[in-house]
VEXLORO-161122 format. One record per residue (C-alpha): residue in three letters; x, y, z. Coordinates in nm, 4 decimals. Layout:
BEGIN
+---------+----------+----------+----------+
| residuo |       px |       py |       pz |
+---------+----------+----------+----------+
|     ALA |        X |        Y |        Z |
...
+---------+----------+----------+----------+
% end
This chain:
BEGIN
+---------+----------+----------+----------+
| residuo |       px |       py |       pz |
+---------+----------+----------+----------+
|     UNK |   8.4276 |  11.9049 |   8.3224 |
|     UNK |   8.6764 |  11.6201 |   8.3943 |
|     UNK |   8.9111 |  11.7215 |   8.7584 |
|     UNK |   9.2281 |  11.8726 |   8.6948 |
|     UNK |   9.4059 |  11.6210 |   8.8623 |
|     UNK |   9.3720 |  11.2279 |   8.8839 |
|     UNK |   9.4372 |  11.0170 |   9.1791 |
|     UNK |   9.4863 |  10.6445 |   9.1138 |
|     UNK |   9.6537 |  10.3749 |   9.2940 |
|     UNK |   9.8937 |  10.0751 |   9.1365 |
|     UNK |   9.9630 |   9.8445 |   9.4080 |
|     UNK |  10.1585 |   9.9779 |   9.6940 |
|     UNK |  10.2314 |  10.3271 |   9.4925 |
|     UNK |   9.9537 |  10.6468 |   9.4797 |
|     UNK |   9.9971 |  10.8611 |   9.1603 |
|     UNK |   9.8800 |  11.1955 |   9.1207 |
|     UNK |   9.8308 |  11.2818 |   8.7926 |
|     UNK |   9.8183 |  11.6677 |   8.6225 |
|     UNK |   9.4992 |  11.6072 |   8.4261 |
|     UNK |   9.4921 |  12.0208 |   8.2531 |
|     UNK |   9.6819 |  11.9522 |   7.9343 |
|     UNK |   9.4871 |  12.1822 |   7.7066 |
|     UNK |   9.6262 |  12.4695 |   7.9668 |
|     UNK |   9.9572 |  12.2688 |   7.9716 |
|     UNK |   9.9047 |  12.1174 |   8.3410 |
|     UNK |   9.9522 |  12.4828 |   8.4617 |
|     UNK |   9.8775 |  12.4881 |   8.8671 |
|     UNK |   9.5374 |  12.6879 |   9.0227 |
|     UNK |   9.5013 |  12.6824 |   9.3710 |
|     UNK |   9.2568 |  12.3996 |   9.2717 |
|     UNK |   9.5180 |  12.1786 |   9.1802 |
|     UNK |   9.7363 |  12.2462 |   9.4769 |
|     UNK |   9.4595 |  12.1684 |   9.6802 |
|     UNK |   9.3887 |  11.8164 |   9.5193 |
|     UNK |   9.7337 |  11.7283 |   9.5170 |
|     UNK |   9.7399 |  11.8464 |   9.8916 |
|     UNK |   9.4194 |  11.6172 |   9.9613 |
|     UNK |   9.5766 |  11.3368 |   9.7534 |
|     UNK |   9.9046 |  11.2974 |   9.9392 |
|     UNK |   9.7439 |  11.3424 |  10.3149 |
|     UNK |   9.5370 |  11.0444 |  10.2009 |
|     UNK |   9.8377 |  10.8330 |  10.0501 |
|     UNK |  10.0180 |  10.8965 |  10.4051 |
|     UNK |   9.7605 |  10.7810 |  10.6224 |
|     UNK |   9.6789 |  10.4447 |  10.4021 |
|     UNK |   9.9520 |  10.2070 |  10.5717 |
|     UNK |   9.9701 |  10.0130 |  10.2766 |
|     UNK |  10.1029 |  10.3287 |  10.0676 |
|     UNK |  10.4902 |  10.2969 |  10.0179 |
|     UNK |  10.4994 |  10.6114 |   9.7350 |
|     UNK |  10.3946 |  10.8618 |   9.5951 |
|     UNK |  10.4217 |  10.9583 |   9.1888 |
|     UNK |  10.3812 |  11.2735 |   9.0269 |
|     UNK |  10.3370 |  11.2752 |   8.6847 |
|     UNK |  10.1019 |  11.4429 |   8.4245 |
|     UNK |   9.8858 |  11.3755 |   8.1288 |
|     UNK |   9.9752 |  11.5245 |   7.7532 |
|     UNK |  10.2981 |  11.6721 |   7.5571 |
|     UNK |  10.4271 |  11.9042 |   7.8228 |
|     UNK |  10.4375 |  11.7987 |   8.2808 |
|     UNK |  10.3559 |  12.1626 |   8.3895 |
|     UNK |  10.4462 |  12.5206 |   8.2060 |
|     UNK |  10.3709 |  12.6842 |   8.5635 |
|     UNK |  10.0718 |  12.8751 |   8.7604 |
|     UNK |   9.7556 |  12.9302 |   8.6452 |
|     UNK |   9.8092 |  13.2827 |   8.5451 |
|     UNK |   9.4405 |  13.3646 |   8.4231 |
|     UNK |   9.4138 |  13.2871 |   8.8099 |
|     UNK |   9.6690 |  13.5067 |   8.9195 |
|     UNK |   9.5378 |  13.7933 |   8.7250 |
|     UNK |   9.1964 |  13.7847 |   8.9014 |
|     UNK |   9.3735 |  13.8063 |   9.2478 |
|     UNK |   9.6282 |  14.0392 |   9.1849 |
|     UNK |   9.3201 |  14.3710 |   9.2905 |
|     UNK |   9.2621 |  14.1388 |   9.6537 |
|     UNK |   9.6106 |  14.0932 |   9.8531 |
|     UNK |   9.4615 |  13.8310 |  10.0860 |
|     UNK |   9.3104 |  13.6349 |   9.7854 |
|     UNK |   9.7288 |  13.6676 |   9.6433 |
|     UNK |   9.8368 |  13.6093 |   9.9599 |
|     UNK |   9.6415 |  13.2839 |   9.9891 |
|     UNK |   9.6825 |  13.1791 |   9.6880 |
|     UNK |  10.0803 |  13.1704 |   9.7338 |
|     UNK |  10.1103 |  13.0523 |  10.0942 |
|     UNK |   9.8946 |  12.7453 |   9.9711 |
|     UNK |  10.0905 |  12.6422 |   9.6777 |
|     UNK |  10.4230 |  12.7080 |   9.9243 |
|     UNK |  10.2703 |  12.5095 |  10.1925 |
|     UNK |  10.1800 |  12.2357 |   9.9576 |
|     UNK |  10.5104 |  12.1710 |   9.7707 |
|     UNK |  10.6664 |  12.1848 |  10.1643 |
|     UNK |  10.4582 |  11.9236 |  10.2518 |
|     UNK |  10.5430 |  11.6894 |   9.9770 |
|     UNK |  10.9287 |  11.7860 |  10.0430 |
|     UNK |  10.8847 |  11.6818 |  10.3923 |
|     UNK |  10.5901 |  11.4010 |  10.3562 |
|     UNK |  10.6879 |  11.0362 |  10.4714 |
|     UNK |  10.6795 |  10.8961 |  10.1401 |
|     UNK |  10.9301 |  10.9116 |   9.9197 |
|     UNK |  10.8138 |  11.1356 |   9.5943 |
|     UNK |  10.9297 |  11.0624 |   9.2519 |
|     UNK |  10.8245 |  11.3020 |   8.9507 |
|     UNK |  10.7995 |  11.1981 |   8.5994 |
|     UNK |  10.8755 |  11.4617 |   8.3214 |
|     UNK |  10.7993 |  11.5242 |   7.9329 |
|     UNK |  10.7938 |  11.7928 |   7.7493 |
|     UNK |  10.8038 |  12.1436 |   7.9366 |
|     UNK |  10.8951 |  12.1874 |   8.3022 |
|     UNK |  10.8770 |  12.5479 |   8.3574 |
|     UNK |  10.8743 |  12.8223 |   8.6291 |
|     UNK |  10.6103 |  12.7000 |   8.8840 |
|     UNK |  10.6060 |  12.3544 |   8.6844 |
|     UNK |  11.0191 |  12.3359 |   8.7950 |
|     UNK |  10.9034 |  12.4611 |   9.1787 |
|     UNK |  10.6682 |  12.1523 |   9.1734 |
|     UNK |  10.9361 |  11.9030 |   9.0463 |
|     UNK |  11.1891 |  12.0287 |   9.2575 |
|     UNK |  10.9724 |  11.9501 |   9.5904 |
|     UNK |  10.9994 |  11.5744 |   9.5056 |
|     UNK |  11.3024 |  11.3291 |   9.6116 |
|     UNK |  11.3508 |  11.1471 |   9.2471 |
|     UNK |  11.3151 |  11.2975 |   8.8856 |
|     UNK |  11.2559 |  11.1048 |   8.6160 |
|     UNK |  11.2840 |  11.3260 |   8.2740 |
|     UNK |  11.2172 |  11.2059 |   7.9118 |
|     UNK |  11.4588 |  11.2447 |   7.6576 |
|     UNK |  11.3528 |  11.5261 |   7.4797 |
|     UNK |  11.1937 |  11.7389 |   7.8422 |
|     UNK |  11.3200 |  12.0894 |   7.8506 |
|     UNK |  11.3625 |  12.2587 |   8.2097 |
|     UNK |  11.3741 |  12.6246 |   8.2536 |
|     UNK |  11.3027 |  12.9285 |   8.5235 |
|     UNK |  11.0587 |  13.1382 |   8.3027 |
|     UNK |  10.9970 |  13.4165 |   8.6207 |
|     UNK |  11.2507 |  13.6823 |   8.4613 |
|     UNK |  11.1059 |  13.6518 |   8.1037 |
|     UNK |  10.7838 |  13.8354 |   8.2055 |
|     UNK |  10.8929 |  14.0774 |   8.5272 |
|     UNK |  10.8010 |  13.7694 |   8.8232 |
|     UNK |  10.9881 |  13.6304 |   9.0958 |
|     UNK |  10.9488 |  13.2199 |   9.2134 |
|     UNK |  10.6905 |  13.2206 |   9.4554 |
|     UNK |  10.6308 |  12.8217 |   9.5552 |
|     UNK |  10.9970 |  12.8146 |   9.6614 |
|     UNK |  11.2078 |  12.7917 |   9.3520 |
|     UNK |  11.4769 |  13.0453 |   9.4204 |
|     UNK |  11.5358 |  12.8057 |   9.7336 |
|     UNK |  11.5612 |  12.5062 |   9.5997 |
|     UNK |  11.7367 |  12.5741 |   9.2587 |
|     UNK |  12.0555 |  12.7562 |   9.4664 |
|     UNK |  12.0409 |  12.4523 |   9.7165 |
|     UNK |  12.0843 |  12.1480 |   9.4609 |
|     UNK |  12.2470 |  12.3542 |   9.1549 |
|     UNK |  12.4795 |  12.6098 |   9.3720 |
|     UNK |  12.4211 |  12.9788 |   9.3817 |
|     UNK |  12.5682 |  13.1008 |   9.0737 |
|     UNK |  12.4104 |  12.8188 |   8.8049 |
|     UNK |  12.0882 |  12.9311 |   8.9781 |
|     UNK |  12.1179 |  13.2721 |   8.9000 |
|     UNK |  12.2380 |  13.2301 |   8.6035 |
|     UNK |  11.9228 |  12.9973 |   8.5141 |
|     UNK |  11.6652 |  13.2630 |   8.6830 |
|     UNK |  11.8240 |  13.5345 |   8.5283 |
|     UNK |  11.7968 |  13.4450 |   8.1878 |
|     UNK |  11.5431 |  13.2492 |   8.1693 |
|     UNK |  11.6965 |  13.0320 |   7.9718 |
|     UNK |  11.6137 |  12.5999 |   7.9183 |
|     UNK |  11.8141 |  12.3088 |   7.9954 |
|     UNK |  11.7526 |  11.9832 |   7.7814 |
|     UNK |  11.7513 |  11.6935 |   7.9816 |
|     UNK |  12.1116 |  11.6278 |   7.9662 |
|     UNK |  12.1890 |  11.9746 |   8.1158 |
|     UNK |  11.9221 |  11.8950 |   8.3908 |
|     UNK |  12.1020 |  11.5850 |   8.4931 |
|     UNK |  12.4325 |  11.7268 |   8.4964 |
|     UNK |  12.3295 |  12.0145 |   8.6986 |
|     UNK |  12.2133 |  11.7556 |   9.0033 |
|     UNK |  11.8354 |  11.8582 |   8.8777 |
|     UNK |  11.7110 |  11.4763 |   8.7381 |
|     UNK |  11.8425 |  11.1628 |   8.8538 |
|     UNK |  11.7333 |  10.9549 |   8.5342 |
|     UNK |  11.7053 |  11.0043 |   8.1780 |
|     UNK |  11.4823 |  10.7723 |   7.9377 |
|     UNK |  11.2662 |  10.7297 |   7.6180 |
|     UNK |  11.0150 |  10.9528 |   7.5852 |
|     UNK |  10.7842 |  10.6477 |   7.5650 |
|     UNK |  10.8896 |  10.4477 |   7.8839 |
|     UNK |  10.9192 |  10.7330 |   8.1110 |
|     UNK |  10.5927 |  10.6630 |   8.2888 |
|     UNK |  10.6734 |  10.2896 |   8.2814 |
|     UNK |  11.0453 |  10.3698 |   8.4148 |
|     UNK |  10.9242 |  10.5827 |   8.6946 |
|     UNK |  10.6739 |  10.3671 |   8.7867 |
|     UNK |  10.8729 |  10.0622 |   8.8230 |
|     UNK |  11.0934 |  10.2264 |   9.0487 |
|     UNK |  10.8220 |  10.3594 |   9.2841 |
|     UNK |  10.7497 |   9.9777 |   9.2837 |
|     UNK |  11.0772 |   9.8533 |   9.3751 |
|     UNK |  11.0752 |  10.1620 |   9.6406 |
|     UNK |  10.7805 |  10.0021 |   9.7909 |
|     UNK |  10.9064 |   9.6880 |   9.8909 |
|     UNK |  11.1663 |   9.8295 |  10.0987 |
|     UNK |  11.0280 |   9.9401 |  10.4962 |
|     UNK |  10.8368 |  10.2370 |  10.4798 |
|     UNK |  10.9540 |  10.3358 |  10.8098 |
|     UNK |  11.3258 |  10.2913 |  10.7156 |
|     UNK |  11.2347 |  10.5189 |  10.3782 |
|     UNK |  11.0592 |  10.7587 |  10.6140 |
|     UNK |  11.3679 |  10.7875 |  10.8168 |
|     UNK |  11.6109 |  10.8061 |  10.5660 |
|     UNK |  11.3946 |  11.0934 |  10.4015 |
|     UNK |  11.4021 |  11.2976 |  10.7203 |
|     UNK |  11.7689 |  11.2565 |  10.7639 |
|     UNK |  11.8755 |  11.4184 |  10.4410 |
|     UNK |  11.5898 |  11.7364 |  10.4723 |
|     UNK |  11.6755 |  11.8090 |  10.8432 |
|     UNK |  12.0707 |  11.7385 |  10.8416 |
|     UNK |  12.0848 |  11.9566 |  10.5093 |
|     UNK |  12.0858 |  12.2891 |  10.7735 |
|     UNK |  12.2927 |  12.1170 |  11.0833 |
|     UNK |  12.6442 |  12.1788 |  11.1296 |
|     UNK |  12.8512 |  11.8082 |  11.0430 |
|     UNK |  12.8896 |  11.7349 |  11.4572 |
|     UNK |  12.4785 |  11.7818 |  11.4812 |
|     UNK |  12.4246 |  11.5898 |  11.1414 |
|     UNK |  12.6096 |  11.3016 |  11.2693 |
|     UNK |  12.3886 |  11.3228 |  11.6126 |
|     UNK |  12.0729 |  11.3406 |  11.4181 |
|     UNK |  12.2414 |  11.0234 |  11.2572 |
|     UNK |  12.3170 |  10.8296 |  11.5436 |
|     UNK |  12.0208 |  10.8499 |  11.7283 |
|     UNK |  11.8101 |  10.7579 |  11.4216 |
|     UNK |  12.0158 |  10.4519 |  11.3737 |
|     UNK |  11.9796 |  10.3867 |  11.7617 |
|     UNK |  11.5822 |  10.3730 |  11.7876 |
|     UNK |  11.5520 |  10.1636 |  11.4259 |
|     UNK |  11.8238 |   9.9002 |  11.4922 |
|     UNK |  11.5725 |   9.7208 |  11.7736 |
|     UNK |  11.2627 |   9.7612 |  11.5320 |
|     UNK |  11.0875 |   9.4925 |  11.3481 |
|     UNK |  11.1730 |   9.5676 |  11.0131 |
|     UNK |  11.5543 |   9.5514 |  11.1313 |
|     UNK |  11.5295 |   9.1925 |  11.2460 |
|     UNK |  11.3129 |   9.0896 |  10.9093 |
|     UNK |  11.6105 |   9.2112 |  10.7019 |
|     UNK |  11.8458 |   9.1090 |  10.8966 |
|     UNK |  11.6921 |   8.7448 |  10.8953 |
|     UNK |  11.6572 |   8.7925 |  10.4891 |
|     UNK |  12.0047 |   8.8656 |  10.4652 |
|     UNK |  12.1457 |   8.5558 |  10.6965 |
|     UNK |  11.8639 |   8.3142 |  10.5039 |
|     UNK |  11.9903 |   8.4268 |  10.1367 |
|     UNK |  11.5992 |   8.5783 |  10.0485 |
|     UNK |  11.3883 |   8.8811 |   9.9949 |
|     UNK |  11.2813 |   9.0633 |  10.2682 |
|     UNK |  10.8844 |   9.1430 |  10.3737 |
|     UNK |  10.8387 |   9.4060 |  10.5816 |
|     UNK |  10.5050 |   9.4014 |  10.7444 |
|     UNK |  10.5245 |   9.8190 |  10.8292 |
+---------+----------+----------+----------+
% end
């Protein structure tokens, strides 16, 4: 039996791929743990600069492994686990070093749309469909979706989408601050991964930084977001990579960051 998830490399960018299609990339705790494994390894190779999600088949992910969930649902620890791991796991990518992109086709649904919404940049294919499918079937989000739908589309277009359980086309997506890019069905690995590419020749410590500003400052008050600011831009302007660019810029060429 081939793993459900494939871990690959192209140049400075790691890609984890959903490898389940004949169960439409739908997540066991087997798959959380692999894409756990595969990002701790992507942040401690120093040559890593991102990180790209995207799966194999017609549809990115139609949600958990409920065959899975059924089997745990007699042994509350076993649920327990089983939830906490997949919540601790999208957290980490939200909050990992490297910037995340996610590429989408086909079918991004309940615990498929929890994954996606854990990474920085969406890319979605034309004709991708995006949905909350919880209500449908008498569930509640459980890898943080209720979270992170009411923090980037607003309370009420979040309820509304939970409640009825309705899908968005990829337009819709876009428009409700979901996907940041919309292309061909047939370039949308291509597209995302030539912008992971172009991510990773900027400094992967400015990246890092910038990431953390926007995740922590999201919960500050505007007088502590602009402190958080300040002393960020404080300890990088003295760094290496500051004085590279800065060199670029005055010598009219391309920058190389060594970190």
């Amino acid at each position: 039996m081939s793993a459900p998830v494939a871990v690959t490399i192209e140049g400075s960018v790691g890609i984890i791929e959903l490898a389940r299609p004949e169960k439409f990339n739908c997540l066991s705790l087997d798959v959380h743990e692999r894409i756990s494994a595969a990002r701790a390894e992507f942040e401690a190779n120093p040559d890593m600069r991102a990180i790209l999600i995207r799966a194999q088949g017609k549809h990115f992910c139609t949600g958990a492994d409920l065959t899975e969930v059924k089997g745990k649902l007699n042994d509350p620890a076993a649920l327990d686990h089983f939830i906490a791991f997949g919540m601790k796991n999208l957290r980490a990518l939200e909050t990992s070093s490297l910037p995340v992109v996610v590429a989408v086709q086909g079918l991004c649904l309940a615990g498929g749309i929890e994954l996606m919404l854990a990474c920085d940049v969406c890319f979605a294919a034309e004709t991708a469909q995006f949905g909350d499918q919880h209500a449908q079937f008498g569930l509640i989000p459980g890898w943080g979706g209720s979270q992170r739908l009411t923090r980037l589309m607003g309370q009420r277009r979040a309820l509304d989408l939970m409640f009825s359980a309705r899908w968005l086309d990829a337009g819709e997506a876009k428009e409700a601050g979901l996907v940041n890019y919309i292309v061909p069905d047939a370039d949308l690995h291509k597209s995302a991964l030539e912008y992971c590419q172009k991510i990773a020749t900027r400094s992967r410590p400015g990246i890092a930084e910038m990431k953390r500003l926007a995740r922590e400052g999201a919960d500050l008050g505007i007088d502590q977001q602009m402190r958080l600011e300040r002393d960020a831009a404080v300890r990088a302007l003295p760094s290496d990579d500051v004085a590279e660019g800065l060199d670029a810029f005055e010598n009219r060429r391309a920058p190389e960051f060594k970190t």
